[in-house]
C-alpha positions as CSV (number, residue, x, y, z in Angstrom):
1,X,-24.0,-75.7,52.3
2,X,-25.6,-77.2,49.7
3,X,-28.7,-75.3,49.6
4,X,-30.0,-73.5,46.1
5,X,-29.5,-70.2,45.3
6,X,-33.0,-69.2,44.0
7,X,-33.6,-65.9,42.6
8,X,-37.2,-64.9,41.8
9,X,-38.3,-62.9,38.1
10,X,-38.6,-59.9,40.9
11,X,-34.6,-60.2,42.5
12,X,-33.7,-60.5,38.3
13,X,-35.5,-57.7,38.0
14,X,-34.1,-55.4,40.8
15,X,-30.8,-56.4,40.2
16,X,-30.9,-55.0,36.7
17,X,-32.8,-51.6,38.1
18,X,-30.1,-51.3,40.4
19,X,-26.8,-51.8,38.0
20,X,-29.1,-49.6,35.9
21,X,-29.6,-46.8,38.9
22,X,-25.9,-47.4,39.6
23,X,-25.0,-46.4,35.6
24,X,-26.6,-43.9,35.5
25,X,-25.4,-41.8,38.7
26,X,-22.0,-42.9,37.3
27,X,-22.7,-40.9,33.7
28,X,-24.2,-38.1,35.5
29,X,-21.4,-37.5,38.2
30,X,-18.7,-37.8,34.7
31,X,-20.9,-35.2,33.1
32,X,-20.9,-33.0,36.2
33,X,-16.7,-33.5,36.3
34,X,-16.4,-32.9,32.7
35,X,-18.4,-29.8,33.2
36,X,-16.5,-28.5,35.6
37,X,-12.8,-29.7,34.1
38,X,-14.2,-27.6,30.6
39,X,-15.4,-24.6,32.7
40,X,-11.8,-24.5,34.4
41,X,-10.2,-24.6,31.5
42,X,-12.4,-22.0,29.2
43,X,-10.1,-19.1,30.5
44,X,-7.0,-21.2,29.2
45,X,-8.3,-21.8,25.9
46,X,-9.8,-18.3,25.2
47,X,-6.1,-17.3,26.4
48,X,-4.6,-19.2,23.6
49,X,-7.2,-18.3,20.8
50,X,-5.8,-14.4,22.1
51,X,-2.4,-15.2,22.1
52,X,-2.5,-17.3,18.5
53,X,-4.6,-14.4,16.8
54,X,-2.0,-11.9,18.2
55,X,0.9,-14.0,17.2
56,X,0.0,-14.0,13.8
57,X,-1.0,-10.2,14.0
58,X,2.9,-9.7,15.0
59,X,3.8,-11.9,11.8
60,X,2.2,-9.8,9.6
61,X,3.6,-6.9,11.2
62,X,7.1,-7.9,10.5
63,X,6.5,-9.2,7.6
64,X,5.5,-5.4,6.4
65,X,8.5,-4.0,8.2
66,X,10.8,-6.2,6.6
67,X,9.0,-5.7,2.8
68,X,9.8,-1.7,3.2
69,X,13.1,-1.8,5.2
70,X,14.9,-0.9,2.3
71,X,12.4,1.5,1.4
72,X,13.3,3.3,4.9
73,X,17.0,2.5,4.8
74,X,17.5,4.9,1.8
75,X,15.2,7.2,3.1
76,X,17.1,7.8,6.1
77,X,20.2,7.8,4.4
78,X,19.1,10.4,1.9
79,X,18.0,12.3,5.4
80,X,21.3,11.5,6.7
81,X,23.4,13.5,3.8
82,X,20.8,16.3,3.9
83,X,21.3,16.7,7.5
84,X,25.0,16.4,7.0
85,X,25.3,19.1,4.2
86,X,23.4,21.3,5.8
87,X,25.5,20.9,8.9
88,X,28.8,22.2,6.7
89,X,26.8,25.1,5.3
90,X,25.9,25.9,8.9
91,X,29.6,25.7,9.5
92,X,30.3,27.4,6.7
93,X,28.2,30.5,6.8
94,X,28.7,30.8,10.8
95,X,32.5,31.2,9.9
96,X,32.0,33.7,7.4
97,X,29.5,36.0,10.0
98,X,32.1,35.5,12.9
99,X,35.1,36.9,10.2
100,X,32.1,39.9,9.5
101,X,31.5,40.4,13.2
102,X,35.5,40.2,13.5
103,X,35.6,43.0,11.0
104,X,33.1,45.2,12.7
105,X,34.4,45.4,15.6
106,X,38.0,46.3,14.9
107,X,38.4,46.6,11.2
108,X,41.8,45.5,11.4
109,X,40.8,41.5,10.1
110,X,40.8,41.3,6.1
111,X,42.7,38.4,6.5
112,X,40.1,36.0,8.1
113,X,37.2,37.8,5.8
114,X,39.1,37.0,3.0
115,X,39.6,33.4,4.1
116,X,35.2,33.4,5.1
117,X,35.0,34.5,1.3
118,X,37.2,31.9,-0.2
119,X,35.7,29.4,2.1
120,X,31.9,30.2,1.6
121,X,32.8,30.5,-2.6
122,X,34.4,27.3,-2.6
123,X,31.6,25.7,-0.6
124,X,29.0,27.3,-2.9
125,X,30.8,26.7,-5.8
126,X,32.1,22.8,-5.2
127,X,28.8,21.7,-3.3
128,X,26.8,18.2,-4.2
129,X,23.7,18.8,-6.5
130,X,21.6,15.7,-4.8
131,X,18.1,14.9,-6.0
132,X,15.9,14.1,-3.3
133,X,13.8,10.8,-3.4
């Protein structure tokens, strides 16, 4: 058991080819793996790019609907009073062509024409003048 371990210039020499050979199928096999763990997660990335430019695409968005909500708020409630006066005249001028119609057809109803008349002078006369924006 006491015999020399003797390695030759050549055994030196193989040894280091062979940590050598081992290194580098060990780097090649990690860049095969890291390859493959990119490649798998490409889709996932691309996904996220999508989904950050489209976040920030909705940002801006509501951004401008919040700069001109206002803007549309009094729009719509200028709308809103235009729809409603036009409503009573509606109402208004319907009466007054159901007391003619009244009228016509029996002759008999000065009463409710007379009321359509007041009603549709008052209305004309007592209106809102509003400017539209």
């Amino acid at each position: 058991m006491n015999t020399p371990i003797v390695f030759t210039p050549q055994d030196i020499i193989n040894g280091v080819l062979a940590v050598c050979a081992a290194l580098t199928v060990i780097a090649g096999g990690v860049a095969v793996i890291a390859k493959v763990v990119t490649k798998a997660k490409s889709p996932n990335k691309a996904q996220d790019e999508k989904i950050a430019a489209l976040e920030e695409e909705v940002e801006k968005i509501k951004e401008k609907i919040e700069e001109n909500e206002e803007k549309h708020d009094r729009r719509f409630n200028a709308d809103k009073s235009r729809l409603d006066n036009i409503d009573e005249a509606n109402a208004v001028t319907q009466t007054a062509i159901l007391a003619l119609l009244s009228h016509a057809i029996n002759g008999n109803d000065k009463e409710a024409l007379q009321r359509a008349k007041s009603d549709l002078e008052t209305y004309l006369t007592h209106r809102p003048n509003k400017e539209r924006d």
